[in-house]
C-alpha positions in Angstrom: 0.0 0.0 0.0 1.6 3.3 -0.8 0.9 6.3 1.2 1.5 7.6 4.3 -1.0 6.0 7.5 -1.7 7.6 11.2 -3.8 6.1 13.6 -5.5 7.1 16.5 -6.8 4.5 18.5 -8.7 4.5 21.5 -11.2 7.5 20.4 -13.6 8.1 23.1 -16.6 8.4 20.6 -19.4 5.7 19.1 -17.5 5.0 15.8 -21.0 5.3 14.0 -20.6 9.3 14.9 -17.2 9.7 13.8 -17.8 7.8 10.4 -20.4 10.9 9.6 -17.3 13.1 9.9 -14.7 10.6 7.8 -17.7 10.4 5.0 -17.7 14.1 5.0 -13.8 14.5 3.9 -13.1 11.6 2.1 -11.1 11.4 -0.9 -10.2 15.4 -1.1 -6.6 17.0 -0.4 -5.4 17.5 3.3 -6.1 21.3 3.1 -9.7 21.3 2.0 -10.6 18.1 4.6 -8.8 20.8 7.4 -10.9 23.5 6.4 -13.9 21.2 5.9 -13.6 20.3 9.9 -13.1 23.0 11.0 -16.1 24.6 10.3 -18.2 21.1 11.3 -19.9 21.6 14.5 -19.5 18.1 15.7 -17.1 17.1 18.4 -15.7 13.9 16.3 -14.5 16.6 13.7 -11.5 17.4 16.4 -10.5 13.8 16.5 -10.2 13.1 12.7 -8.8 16.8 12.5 -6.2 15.6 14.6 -5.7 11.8 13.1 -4.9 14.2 9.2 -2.8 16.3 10.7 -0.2 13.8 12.3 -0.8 11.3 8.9 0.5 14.7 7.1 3.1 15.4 9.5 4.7 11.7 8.8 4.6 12.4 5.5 6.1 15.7 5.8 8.6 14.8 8.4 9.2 11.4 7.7 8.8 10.1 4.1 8.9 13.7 2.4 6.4 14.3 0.7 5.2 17.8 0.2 2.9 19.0 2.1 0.5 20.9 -0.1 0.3 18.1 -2.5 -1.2 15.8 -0.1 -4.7 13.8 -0.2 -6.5 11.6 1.7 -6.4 8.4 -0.2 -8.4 6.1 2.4 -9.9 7.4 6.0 -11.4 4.1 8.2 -13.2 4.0 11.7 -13.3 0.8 13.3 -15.0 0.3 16.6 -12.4 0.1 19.3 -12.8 -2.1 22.8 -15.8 -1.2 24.5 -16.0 0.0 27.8 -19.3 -1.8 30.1 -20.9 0.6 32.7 -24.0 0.9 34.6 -26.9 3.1 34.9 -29.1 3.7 37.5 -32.8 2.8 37.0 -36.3 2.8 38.7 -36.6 0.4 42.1 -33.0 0.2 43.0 -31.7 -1.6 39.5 -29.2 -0.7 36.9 -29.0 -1.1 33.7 -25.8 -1.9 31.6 -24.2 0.2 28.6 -21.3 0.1 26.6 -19.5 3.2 26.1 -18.1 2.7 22.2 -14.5 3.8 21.4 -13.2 4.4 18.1 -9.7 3.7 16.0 -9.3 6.3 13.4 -7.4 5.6 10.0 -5.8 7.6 7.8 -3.9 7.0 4.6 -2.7 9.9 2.4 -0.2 10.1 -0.8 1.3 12.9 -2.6 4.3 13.8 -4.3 7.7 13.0 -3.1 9.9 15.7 -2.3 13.6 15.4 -4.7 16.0 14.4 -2.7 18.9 16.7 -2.6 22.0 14.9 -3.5 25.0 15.2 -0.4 27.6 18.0 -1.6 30.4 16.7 -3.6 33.4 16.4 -1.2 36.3 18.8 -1.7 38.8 17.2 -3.4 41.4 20.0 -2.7 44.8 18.9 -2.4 46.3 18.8 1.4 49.8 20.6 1.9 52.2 18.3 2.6 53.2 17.4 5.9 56.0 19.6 6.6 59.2 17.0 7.3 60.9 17.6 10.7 64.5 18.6 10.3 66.4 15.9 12.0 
Protein backbone atom coordinates (compact mmCIF):
# COMPACT_ATOMS: atom_id res chain seq x y z
CA UNK A 1 0.00 0.00 0.00
CA UNK A 2 1.61 3.28 -0.76
CA UNK A 3 0.92 6.30 1.17
CA UNK A 4 1.51 7.56 4.32
CA UNK A 5 -1.01 5.99 7.54
CA UNK A 6 -1.67 7.57 11.16
CA UNK A 7 -3.84 6.06 13.59
CA UNK A 8 -5.47 7.14 16.46
CA UNK A 9 -6.79 4.48 18.48
CA UNK A 10 -8.71 4.51 21.47
CA UNK A 11 -11.21 7.52 20.44
CA UNK A 12 -13.59 8.11 23.05
CA UNK A 13 -16.65 8.44 20.56
CA UNK A 14 -19.40 5.73 19.05
CA UNK A 15 -17.50 4.98 15.80
CA UNK A 16 -20.95 5.31 13.96
CA UNK A 17 -20.59 9.31 14.87
CA UNK A 18 -17.16 9.72 13.78
CA UNK A 19 -17.76 7.84 10.41
CA UNK A 20 -20.36 10.85 9.63
CA UNK A 21 -17.27 13.15 9.86
CA UNK A 22 -14.67 10.57 7.83
CA UNK A 23 -17.72 10.44 5.02
CA UNK A 24 -17.74 14.09 5.03
CA UNK A 25 -13.84 14.50 3.91
CA UNK A 26 -13.11 11.58 2.13
CA UNK A 27 -11.06 11.38 -0.88
CA UNK A 28 -10.20 15.38 -1.14
CA UNK A 29 -6.63 16.95 -0.36
CA UNK A 30 -5.35 17.49 3.26
CA UNK A 31 -6.06 21.31 3.11
CA UNK A 32 -9.74 21.32 2.04
CA UNK A 33 -10.63 18.14 4.58
CA UNK A 34 -8.78 20.77 7.36
CA UNK A 35 -10.87 23.52 6.42
CA UNK A 36 -13.89 21.23 5.95
CA UNK A 37 -13.57 20.27 9.86
CA UNK A 38 -13.07 23.02 11.04
CA UNK A 39 -16.13 24.56 10.30
CA UNK A 40 -18.22 21.10 11.29
CA UNK A 41 -19.86 21.65 14.49
CA UNK A 42 -19.53 18.06 15.68
CA UNK A 43 -17.13 17.15 18.43
CA UNK A 44 -15.74 13.87 16.33
CA UNK A 45 -14.49 16.55 13.71
CA UNK A 46 -11.51 17.40 16.41
CA UNK A 47 -10.46 13.79 16.48
CA UNK A 48 -10.16 13.07 12.66
CA UNK A 49 -8.79 16.81 12.46
CA UNK A 50 -6.20 15.56 14.64
CA UNK A 51 -5.71 11.80 13.06
CA UNK A 52 -4.91 14.15 9.15
CA UNK A 53 -2.80 16.32 10.73
CA UNK A 54 -0.23 13.75 12.33
CA UNK A 55 -0.79 11.32 8.94
CA UNK A 56 0.55 14.69 7.08
CA UNK A 57 3.10 15.35 9.48
CA UNK A 58 4.67 11.66 8.78
CA UNK A 59 4.62 12.40 5.48
CA UNK A 60 6.14 15.65 5.82
CA UNK A 61 8.63 14.78 8.43
CA UNK A 62 9.18 11.37 7.73
CA UNK A 63 8.82 10.14 4.06
CA UNK A 64 8.92 13.65 2.37
CA UNK A 65 6.37 14.31 0.71
CA UNK A 66 5.19 17.80 0.16
CA UNK A 67 2.91 19.05 2.15
CA UNK A 68 0.51 20.92 -0.15
CA UNK A 69 0.29 18.11 -2.47
CA UNK A 70 -1.22 15.82 -0.09
CA UNK A 71 -4.65 13.80 -0.19
CA UNK A 72 -6.46 11.60 1.68
CA UNK A 73 -6.41 8.40 -0.18
CA UNK A 74 -8.41 6.15 2.35
CA UNK A 75 -9.92 7.40 6.05
CA UNK A 76 -11.36 4.06 8.21
CA UNK A 77 -13.18 3.99 11.75
CA UNK A 78 -13.32 0.82 13.32
CA UNK A 79 -14.97 0.28 16.56
CA UNK A 80 -12.40 0.13 19.35
CA UNK A 81 -12.82 -2.08 22.84
CA UNK A 82 -15.81 -1.20 24.50
CA UNK A 83 -16.02 0.03 27.83
CA UNK A 84 -19.30 -1.76 30.06
CA UNK A 85 -20.87 0.60 32.70
CA UNK A 86 -23.98 0.92 34.57
CA UNK A 87 -26.86 3.14 34.89
CA UNK A 88 -29.07 3.69 37.49
CA UNK A 89 -32.81 2.77 37.02
CA UNK A 90 -36.32 2.83 38.73
CA UNK A 91 -36.65 0.39 42.11
CA UNK A 92 -33.04 0.22 42.96
CA UNK A 93 -31.65 -1.59 39.52
CA UNK A 94 -29.16 -0.68 36.91
CA UNK A 95 -29.02 -1.09 33.68
CA UNK A 96 -25.78 -1.92 31.58
CA UNK A 97 -24.19 0.21 28.59
CA UNK A 98 -21.35 0.08 26.64
CA UNK A 99 -19.48 3.22 26.06
CA UNK A 100 -18.07 2.68 22.19
CA UNK A 101 -14.54 3.78 21.42
CA UNK A 102 -13.17 4.38 18.09
CA UNK A 103 -9.74 3.75 15.98
CA UNK A 104 -9.29 6.33 13.43
CA UNK A 105 -7.38 5.57 10.03
CA UNK A 106 -5.84 7.60 7.79
CA UNK A 107 -3.92 7.00 4.58
CA UNK A 108 -2.74 9.86 2.44
CA UNK A 109 -0.22 10.11 -0.76
CA UNK A 110 1.35 12.95 -2.61
CA UNK A 111 4.29 13.85 -4.34
CA UNK A 112 7.65 13.04 -3.08
CA UNK A 113 9.90 15.71 -2.32
CA UNK A 114 13.64 15.45 -4.67
CA UNK A 115 16.00 14.42 -2.66
CA UNK A 116 18.89 16.69 -2.59
CA UNK A 117 22.03 14.95 -3.54
CA UNK A 118 24.97 15.16 -0.39
CA UNK A 119 27.58 17.96 -1.64
CA UNK A 120 30.43 16.67 -3.64
CA UNK A 121 33.37 16.35 -1.22
CA UNK A 122 36.30 18.85 -1.67
CA UNK A 123 38.76 17.21 -3.43
CA UNK A 124 41.40 19.97 -2.67
CA UNK A 125 44.77 18.92 -2.35
CA UNK A 126 46.31 18.82 1.42
CA UNK A 127 49.82 20.58 1.87
CA UNK A 128 52.23 18.30 2.59
CA UNK A 129 53.16 17.38 5.94
CA UNK A 130 56.04 19.60 6.59
CA UNK A 131 59.18 16.95 7.30
CA UNK A 132 60.88 17.60 10.70
CA UNK A 133 64.51 18.55 10.33
CA UNK A 134 66.39 15.90 11.99
Amino acid sequence: MSGVKAVAKGVRMSPRKVAVVASLVRGRSVEDALTILEHTPRRSALAVSKAIKSAKANADHNHGYKPGTLNIVTITVTPGPRLKRYRPAAHGRALPFMRRTSHITVVVDGEKREIKKPAAAKTAAKPAAKQEAK
